[in-house]
C-alpha positions in Angstrom: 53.0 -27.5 47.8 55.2 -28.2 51.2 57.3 -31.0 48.7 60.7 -29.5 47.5 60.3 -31.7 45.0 57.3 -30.4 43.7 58.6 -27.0 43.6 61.9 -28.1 41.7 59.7 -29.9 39.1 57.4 -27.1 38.5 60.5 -24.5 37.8 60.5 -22.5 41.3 64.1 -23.3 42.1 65.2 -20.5 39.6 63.1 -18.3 40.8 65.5 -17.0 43.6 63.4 -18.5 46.3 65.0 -22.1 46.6 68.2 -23.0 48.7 70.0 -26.1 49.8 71.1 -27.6 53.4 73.5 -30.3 53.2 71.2 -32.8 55.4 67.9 -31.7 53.7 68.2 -30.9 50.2 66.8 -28.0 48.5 64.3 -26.3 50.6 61.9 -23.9 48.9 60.6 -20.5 50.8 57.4 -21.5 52.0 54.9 -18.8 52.7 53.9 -18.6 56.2 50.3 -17.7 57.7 50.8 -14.5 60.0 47.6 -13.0 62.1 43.9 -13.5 62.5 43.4 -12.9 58.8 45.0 -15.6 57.6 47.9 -13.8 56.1 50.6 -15.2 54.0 53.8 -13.9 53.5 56.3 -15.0 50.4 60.0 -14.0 51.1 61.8 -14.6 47.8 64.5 -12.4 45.9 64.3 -8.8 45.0 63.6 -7.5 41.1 64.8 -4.6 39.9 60.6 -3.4 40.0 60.9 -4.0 44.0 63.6 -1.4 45.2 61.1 1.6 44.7 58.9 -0.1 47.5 62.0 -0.8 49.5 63.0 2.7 49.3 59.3 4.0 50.3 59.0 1.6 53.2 62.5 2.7 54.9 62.3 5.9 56.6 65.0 9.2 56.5 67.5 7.5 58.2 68.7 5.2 54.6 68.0 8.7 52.4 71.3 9.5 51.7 72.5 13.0 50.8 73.7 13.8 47.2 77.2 15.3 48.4 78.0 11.9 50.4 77.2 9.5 46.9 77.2 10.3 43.7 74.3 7.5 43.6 70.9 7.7 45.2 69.3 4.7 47.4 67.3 3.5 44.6 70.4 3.3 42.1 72.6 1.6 44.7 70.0 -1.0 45.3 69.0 -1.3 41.7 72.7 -2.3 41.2 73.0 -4.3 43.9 70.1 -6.7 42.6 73.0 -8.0 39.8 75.9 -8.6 42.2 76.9 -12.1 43.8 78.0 -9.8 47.0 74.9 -8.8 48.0 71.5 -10.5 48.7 68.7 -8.2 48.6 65.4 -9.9 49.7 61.6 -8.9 49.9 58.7 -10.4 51.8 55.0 -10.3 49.9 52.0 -10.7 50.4 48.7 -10.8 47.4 51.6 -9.5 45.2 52.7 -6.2 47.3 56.1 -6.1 48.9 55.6 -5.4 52.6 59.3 -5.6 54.2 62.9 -5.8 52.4 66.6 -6.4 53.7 69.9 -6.4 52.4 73.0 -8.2 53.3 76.5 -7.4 52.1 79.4 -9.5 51.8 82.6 -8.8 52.7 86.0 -11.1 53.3 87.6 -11.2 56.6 90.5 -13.6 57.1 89.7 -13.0 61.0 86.4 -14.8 60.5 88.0 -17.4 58.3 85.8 -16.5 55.5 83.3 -13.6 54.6 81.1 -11.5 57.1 77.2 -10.7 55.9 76.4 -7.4 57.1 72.5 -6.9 57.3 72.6 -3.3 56.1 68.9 -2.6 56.3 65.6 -4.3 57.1 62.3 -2.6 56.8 58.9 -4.1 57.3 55.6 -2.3 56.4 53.9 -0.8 60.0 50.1 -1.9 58.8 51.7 -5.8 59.0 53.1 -8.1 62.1 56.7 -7.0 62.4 57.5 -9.9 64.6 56.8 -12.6 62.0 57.8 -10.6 58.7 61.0 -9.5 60.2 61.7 -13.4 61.1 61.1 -14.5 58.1 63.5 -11.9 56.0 66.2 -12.8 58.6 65.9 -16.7 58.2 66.4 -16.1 54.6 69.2 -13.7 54.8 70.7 -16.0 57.1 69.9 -19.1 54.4 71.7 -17.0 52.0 74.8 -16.0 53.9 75.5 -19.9 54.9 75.1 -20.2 51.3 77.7 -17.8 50.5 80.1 -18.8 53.1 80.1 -16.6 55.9 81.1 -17.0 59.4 79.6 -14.1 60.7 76.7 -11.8 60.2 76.3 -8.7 61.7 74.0 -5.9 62.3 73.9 -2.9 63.8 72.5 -2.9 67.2 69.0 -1.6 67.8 68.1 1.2 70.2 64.4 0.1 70.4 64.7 -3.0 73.8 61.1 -4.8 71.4 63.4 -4.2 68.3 66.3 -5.8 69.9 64.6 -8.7 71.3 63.5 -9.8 68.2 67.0 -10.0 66.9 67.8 -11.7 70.1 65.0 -14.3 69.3 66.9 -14.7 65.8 70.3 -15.8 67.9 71.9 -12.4 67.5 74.0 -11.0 70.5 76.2 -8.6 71.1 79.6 -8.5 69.6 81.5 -5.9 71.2 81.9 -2.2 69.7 83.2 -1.7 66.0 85.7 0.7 64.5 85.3 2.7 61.2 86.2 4.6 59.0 84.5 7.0 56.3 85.6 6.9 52.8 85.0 9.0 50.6 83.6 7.6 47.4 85.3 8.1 43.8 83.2 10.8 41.8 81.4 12.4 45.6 82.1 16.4 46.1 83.6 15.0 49.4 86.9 13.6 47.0 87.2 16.4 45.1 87.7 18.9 47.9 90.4 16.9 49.2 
């Protein structure tokens, strides 16, 4: 089952778990044995049926409140399933989602060409964070080379275990950011104003 070609003949490539490298050919997510068990995790593409577990895995810090969306966590992420803008990704294992992440798109003539924001990664606790977390990153990085980014960010953990992890991923520090919050069309926040 480690042949791309096997997994292209037997229909897999649609499936949201295939990609291509211009030196390799298509590649196919392979799962990957984590722990004593014997443990394999499957990272492939989110369903619609998977954003429930995403939302119950991530803790109070993604809940947004009502007055700052008119949409909930679940209904952005249900949404964000269907657009070309957005990856959303899920690692499995025996058929239970046990860590998801999304990347964003955005375009940025300063990066000559679009910037993946990771805007959230969660991972069960009860499995190994080290090698689930690596695995959703590889493929969110797969996909954002796909989709022609430059650049993917992330905002910088607090936790020093968290942040070596990313470090062991490639990611470094970039510098400090600047925003600025927008109210969204249809939030109680735009009406007032």
């Amino acid at each position: 089952m480690n042949d791309p070609s096997f997994a292209a003949d037997e229909g897999f490539a649609g499936l949201g778990i295939a990609s291509v490298e211009p030196d390799r050919g298509p590649l196919v997510a392979e799962p990957c044995e984590v722990g004593p068990d014997g443990v394999e995790y499957l990272v492939r593409a989110a369903r619609v049926t998977d954003i429930d577990r995403i939302v119950a895995l991530s803790d109070a810090s993604m809940q947004m409140d009502r007055a700052e969306s008119p949409l909930g966590a679940a209904d952005l992420m249900r949404q964000l399933v269907y657009l070309p803008q957005a990856s959303i990704v899920v690692a499995e294992t025996r058929r239970v989602v046990v860590g998801g992440a999304i990347l964003a798109l955005r375009p940025s003539v300063r990066a000559g060409g679009y910037v993946g924001t990771i805007d959230l990664l969660v991972v069960d606790p009860e499995h190994d964070a080290d090698r689930v977390t690596e695995a959703l990153l590889e493929e969110l990085l797969r996909s954002a080379s796909n989709k022609g980014c430059t650049v993917v960010e992330a905002d910088r953990p607090d936790e020093p275990t968290v942040l070596a992890r990313w470090e062991r991923m490639g990611f470094g520090e970039s510098g400090p950011r600047i925003q600025r919050t927008v109210a969204a069309a249809g939030s109680a926040a735009r009406r007032t104003i």
